[in-house]
Wavefront OBJ file of the C-alpha trace (Angstrom):
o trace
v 5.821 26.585 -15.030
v 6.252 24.521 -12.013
v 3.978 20.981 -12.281
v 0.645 21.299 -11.120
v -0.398 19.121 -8.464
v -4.677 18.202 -8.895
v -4.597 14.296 -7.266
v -5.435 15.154 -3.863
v -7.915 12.702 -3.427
v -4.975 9.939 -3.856
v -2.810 11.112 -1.647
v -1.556 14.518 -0.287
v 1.524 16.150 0.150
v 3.315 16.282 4.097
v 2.374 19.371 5.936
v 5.574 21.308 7.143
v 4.043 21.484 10.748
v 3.485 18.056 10.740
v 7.066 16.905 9.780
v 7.485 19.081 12.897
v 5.631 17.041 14.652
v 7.429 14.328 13.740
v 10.841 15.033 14.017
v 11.772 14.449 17.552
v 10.060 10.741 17.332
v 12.513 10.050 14.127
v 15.844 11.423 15.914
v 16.442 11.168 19.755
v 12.840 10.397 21.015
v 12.805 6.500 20.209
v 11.771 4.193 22.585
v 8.786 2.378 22.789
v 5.985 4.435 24.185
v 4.883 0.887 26.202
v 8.476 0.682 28.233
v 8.002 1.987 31.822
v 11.475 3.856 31.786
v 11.987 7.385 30.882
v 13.010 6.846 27.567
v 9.016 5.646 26.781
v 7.940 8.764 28.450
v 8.086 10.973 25.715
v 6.900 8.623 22.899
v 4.116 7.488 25.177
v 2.699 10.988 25.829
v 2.958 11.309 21.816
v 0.726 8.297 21.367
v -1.536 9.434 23.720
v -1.905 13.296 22.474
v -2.671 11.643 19.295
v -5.353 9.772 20.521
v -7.182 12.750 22.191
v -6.530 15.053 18.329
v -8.669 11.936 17.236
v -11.436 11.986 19.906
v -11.475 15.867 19.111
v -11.995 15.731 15.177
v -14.903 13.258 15.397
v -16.492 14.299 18.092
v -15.742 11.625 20.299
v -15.453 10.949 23.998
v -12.374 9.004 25.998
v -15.082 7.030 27.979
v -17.292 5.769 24.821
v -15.110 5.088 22.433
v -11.205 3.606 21.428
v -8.877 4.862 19.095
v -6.849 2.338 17.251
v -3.923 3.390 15.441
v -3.148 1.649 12.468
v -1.238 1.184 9.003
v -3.892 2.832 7.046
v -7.363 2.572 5.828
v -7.563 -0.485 4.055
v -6.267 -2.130 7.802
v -8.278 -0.578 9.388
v -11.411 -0.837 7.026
v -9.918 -4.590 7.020
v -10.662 -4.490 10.529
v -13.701 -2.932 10.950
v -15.368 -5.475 8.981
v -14.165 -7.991 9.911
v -13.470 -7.232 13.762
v -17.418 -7.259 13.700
v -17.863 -10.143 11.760
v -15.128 -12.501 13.427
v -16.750 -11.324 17.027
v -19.918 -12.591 16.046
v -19.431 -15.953 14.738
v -21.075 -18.884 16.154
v -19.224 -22.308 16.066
v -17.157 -21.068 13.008
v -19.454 -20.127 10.860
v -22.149 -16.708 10.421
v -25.116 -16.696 13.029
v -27.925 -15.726 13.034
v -27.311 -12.092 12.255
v -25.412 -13.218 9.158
v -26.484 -9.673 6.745
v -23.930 -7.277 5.965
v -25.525 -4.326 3.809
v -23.439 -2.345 1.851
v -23.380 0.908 -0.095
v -22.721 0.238 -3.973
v -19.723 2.816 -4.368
v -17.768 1.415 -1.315
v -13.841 0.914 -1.454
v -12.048 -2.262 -1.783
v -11.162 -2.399 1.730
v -14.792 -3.092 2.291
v -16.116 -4.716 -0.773
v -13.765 -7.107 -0.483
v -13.410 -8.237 3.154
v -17.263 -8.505 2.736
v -17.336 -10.997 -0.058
v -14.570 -12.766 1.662
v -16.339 -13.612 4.662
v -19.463 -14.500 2.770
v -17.019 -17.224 0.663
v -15.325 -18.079 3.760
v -18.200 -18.352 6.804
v -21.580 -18.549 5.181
v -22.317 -14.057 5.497
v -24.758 -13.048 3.221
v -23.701 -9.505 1.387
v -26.290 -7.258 0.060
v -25.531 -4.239 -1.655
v -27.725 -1.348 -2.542
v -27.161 0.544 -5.161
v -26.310 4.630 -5.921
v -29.097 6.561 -7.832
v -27.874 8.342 -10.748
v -26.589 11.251 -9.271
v -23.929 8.707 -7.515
v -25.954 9.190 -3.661
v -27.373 6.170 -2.018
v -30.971 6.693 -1.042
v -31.345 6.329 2.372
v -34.840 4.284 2.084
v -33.170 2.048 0.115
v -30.156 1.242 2.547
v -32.487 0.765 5.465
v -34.916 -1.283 3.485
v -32.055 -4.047 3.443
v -31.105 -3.348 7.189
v -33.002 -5.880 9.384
v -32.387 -5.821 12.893
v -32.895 -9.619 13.622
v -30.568 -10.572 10.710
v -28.253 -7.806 9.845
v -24.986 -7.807 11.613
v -23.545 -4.462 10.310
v -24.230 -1.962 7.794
v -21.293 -0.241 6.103
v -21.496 3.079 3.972
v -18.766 5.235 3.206
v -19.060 8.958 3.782
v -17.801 10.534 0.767
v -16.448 8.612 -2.257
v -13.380 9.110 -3.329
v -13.470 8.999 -7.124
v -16.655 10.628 -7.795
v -16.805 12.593 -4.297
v -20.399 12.077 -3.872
v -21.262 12.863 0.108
v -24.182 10.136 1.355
v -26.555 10.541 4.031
v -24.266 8.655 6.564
v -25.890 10.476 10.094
v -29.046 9.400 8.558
v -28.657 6.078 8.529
v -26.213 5.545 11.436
v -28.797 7.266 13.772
v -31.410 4.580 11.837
v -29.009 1.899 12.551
v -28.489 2.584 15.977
v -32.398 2.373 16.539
v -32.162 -0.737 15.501
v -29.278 -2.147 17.469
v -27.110 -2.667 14.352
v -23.561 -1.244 13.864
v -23.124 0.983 11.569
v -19.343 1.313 9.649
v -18.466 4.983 8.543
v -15.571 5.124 6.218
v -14.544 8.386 6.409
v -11.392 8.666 4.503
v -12.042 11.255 2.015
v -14.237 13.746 4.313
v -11.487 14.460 6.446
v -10.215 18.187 6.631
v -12.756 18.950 3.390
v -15.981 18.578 5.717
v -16.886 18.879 9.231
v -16.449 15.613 10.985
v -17.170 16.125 14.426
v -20.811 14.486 14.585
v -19.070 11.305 13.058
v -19.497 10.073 16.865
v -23.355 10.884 16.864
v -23.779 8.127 14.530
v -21.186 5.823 13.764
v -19.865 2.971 15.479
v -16.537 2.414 13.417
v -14.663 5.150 11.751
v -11.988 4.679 9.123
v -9.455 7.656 8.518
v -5.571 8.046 7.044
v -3.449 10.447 7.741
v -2.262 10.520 4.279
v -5.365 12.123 3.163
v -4.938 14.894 5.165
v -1.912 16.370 5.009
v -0.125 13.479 7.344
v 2.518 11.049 6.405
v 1.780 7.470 4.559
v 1.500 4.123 6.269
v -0.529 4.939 9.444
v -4.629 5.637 10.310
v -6.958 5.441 12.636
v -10.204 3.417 13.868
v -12.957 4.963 16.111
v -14.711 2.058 17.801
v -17.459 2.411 20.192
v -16.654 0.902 23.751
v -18.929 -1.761 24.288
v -19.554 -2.983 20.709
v -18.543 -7.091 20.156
v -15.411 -6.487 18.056
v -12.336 -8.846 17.593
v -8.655 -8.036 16.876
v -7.334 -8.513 13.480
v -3.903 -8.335 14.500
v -3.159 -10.158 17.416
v 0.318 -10.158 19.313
v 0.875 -8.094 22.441
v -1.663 -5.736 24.758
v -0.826 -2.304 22.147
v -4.169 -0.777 21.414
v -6.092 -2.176 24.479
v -5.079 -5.816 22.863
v -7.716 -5.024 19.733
v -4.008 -4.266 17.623
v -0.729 -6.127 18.408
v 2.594 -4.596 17.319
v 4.639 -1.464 18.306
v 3.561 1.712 17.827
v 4.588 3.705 14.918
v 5.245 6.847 16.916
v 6.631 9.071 14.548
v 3.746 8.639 11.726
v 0.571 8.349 15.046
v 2.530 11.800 15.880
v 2.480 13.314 12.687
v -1.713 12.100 12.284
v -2.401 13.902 15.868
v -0.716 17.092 14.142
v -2.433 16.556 10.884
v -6.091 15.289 12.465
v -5.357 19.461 14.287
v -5.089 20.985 11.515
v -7.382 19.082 10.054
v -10.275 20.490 12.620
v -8.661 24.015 12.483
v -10.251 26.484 9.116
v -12.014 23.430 7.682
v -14.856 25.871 7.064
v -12.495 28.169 5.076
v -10.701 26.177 2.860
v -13.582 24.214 2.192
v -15.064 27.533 0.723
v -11.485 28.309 -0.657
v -11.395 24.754 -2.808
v -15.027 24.428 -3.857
v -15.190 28.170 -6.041
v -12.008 27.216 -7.587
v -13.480 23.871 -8.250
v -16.376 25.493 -9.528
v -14.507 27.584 -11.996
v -12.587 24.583 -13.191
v -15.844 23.235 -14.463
v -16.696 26.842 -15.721
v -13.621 26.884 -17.622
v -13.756 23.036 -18.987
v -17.890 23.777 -19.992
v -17.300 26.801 -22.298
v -13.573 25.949 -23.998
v -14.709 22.258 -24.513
v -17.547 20.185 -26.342
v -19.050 17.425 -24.737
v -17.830 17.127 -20.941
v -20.207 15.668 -18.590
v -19.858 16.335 -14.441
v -20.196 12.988 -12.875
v -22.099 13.337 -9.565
v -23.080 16.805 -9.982
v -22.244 19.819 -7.909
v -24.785 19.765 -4.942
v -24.099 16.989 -3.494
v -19.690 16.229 -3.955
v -16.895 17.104 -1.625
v -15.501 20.679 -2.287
v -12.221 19.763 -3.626
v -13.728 17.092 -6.053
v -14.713 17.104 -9.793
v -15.329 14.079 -11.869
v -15.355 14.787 -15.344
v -16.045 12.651 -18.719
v -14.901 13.927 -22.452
v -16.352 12.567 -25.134
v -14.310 10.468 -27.792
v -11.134 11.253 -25.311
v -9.610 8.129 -23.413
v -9.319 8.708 -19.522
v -5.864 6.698 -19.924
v -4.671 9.186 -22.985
v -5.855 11.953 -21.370
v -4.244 11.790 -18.269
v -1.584 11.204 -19.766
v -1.264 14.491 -22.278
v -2.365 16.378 -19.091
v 0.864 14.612 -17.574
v 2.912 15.727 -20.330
v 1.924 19.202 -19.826
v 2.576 19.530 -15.817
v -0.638 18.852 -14.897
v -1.339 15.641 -12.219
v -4.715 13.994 -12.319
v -6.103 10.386 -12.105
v -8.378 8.439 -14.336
v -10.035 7.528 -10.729
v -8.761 6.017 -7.880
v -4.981 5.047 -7.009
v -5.999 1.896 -6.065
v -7.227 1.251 -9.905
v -4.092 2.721 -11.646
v -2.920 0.509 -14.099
v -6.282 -0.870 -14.741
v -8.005 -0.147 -18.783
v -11.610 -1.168 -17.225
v -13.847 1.548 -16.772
v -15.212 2.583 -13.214
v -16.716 0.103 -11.370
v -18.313 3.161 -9.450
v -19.630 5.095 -12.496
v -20.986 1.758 -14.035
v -23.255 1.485 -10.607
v -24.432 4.830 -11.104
v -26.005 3.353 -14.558
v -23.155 5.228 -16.423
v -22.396 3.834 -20.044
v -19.342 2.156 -20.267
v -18.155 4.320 -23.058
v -18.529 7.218 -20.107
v -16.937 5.642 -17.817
v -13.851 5.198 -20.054
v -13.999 8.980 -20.688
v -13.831 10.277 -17.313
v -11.103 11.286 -14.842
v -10.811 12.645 -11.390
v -9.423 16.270 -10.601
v -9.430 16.536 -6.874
v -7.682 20.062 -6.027
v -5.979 20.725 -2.407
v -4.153 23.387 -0.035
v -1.578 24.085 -2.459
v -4.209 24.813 -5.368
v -4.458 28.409 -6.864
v -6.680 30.024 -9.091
v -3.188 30.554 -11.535
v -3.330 26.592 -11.296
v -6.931 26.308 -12.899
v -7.050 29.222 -14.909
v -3.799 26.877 -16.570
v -5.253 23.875 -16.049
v -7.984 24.830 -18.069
v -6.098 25.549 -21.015
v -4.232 22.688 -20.345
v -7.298 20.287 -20.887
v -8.381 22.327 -23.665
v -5.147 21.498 -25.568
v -4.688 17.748 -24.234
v -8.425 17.392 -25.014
v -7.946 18.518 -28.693
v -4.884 16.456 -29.147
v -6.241 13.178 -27.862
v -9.200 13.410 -29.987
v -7.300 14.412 -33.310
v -5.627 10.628 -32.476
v -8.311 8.730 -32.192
l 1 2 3 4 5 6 7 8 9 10 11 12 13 14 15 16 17 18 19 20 21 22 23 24 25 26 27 28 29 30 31 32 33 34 35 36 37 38 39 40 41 42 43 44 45 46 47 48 49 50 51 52 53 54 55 56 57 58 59 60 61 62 63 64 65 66 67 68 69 70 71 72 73 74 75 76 77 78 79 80 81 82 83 84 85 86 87 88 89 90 91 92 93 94 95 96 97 98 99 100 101 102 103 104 105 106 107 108 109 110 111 112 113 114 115 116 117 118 119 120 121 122 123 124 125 126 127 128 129 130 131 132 133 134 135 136 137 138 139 140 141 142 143 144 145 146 147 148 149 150 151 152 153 154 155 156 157 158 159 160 161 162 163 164 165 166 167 168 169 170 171 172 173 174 175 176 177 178 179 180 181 182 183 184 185 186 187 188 189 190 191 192 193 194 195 196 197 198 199 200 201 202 203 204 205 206 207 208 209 210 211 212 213 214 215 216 217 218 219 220 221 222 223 224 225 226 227 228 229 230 231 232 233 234 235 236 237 238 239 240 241 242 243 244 245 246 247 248 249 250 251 252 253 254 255 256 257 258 259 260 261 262 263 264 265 266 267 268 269 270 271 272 273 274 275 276 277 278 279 280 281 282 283 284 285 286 287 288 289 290 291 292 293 294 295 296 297 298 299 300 301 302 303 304 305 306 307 308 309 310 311 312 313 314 315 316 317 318 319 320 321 322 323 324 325 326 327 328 329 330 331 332 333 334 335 336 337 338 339 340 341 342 343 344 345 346 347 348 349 350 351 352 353 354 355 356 357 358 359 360 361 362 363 364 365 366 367 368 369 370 371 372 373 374 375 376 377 378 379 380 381 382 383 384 385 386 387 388 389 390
């Protein structure tokens, strides 16, 4: 049987039409789209067809808002963050709008830049916490977010080890009443939800081609004209000077083909994912004792189930599963390696013995329901064996 592939949410594999897309910038297209001779011409109109696939997907017009390309989502969550925060600061240290709220589930590339600048320039950082079911309440985020003293509000749109979905047009469309910019990371929603009213209510975006179907080492930021926002990388005039260096053309190419396809039979796949998700967990519920969903079906991506076995290590699971064919995560990529449980499922008030129980199966394009009706033998057995050993 050919290895079974259920670790979307880390990363997914290169579309074929988007290597297309690609091709001519990684051969005989090469120069550098900012060169005013012909040999920029092509790469240049690349760069720039990119740019408008962007606008398209999140809904977003030429005239109110920039798209900076990127390395990636933690750059350009980096940036976000701190492009608002450095823009802001008042004879080297925080103002008076010195309050950056936070969801409690947010990624490293936000967490982190956050508590940096409240070590570094005085910020103050206040995080609000996920209910049980692994959503932030909206009251509770806005309760934190005042207008005279916050100086962004940051909440990520789906997260990418449990897949919860949070109320992120609420609360941008709150924010905005209230003058304060509001930070969508939007990294994991991409192609598995509709995006296009991520412009009705965000200032910032975060995506990564990576995620999508594109290649590795290049994203994008949405930021709203008009907004205070500094560069994080500074060097030449690229990126209307908000992002020095030279354009990656081949991988900004290959995101404009993959942010397409991305918009194109969202609604279908989405529907295509989600019932074979759902009889994953069918299939894990009656051949296995104690397995808990994490998050809960209502309210999680499509592709996404977080599951925790009782008495079986996430580590030793994952790996049995491995040994079988089958690819899965004991959460995010960014915490492989790592024997602590989930900071994520410990802020949803999740025991820590749960936590170190539970992995991530996050299916994708290439999933079929020959894949789960396998995989869920395949758990059955690993499940069995990793118990018998401990």
């Amino acid at each position: 049987m050919r290895p079974v592939y259920l670790d979307h949410n880390a990363t997914t594999p290169l579309a074929r039409d988007v290597l297309t897309a690609m091709s001519p910038y990684l051969g005989g297209q090469y120069g550098n789209p900012l060169t005013s001779h012909r040999f920029g011409e092509g790469p240049r109109a690349a760069v720039e067809a990119a740019r408008a696939e962007v606008l398209t997907l999140l809904g977003a017009d030429a005239g109110e808002f920039h798209v900076l390309f990127n390395s990636g989502a933690t750059e350009g969550l980096n940036h976000a963050v701190k492009g608002l925060a450095f823009a802001s600061l008042d004879g080297g240290r925080a103002g008076v709008r010195r309050r950056l709220v936070l969801g409690g589930l947010e990624h490293y590339a936000v967490a982190k830049p956050a508590a940096w600048l409240a070590a570094q320039f005085g910020f103050e950082v206040v995080t609000i916490a996920p209910r049980r079911d692994g959503v932030v309440a909206a009251g509770d985020f806005l309760a934190a977010v005042e207008p005279e003293t916050t100086l962004l509000a940051a909440l990520h749109w789906a997260n990418n080890e449990l897949g919860t979905l949070q109320p992120v047009g609420a609360i941008g469309r709150a924010c905005r009443e209230r003058g304060v910019p509001f930070v969508c990371d939007a990294v994991q929603v991409i192609g598995k939800c509709d995006a296009s009213e991520a412009a009705g209510f965000a200032d910032v975006v975060a995506l990564s081609a990576h995620k999508f179907y594109g290649p590795k080492g290049v994203g994008a930021l949405l930021v709203r004209a008009g907004i205070a926002f500094a560069p994080l990388l500074h060097g030449a005039q690229q990126e209307e000077g908000l992002r020095g260096g030279t354009h990656n053309v081949p991988g900004i190419a290959g995101l404009g083909a993959a942010a397409r396809a991305a918009g194109e039979g969202r609604r279908r796949e989405a529907e295509r994912v989600a019932a074979l998700r759902d009889a994953l967990w069918d299939g894990l519920r009656e051949r296995i004792d104690g397995v808990d969903w994490n998050g809960g079906r209502a309210t999680v991506l499509p592709n996404t189930l977080n599951v925790s076995f009782a008495g079986c290590p996430s580590a030793a699971l994952c790996a049995a599963l491995d040994a079988r064919g089958f690819a899965i995560s004991a959460g995010a990529a960014c915490r492989s390696g790592t024997a602590s449980p989930s900071k994520n499922l410990l802020a949803m008030g999740l025991s820590e013995s749960r936590a170190l129980t539970s992995v991530r199966i996050s299916l994708g394009h290439d999933t079929t329901s020959h894949d789960v009706c396998a995989a869920v033998d395949a758990f059955a057995a690993a499940v069995n064996e990793v118990r018998a050993a401990n």
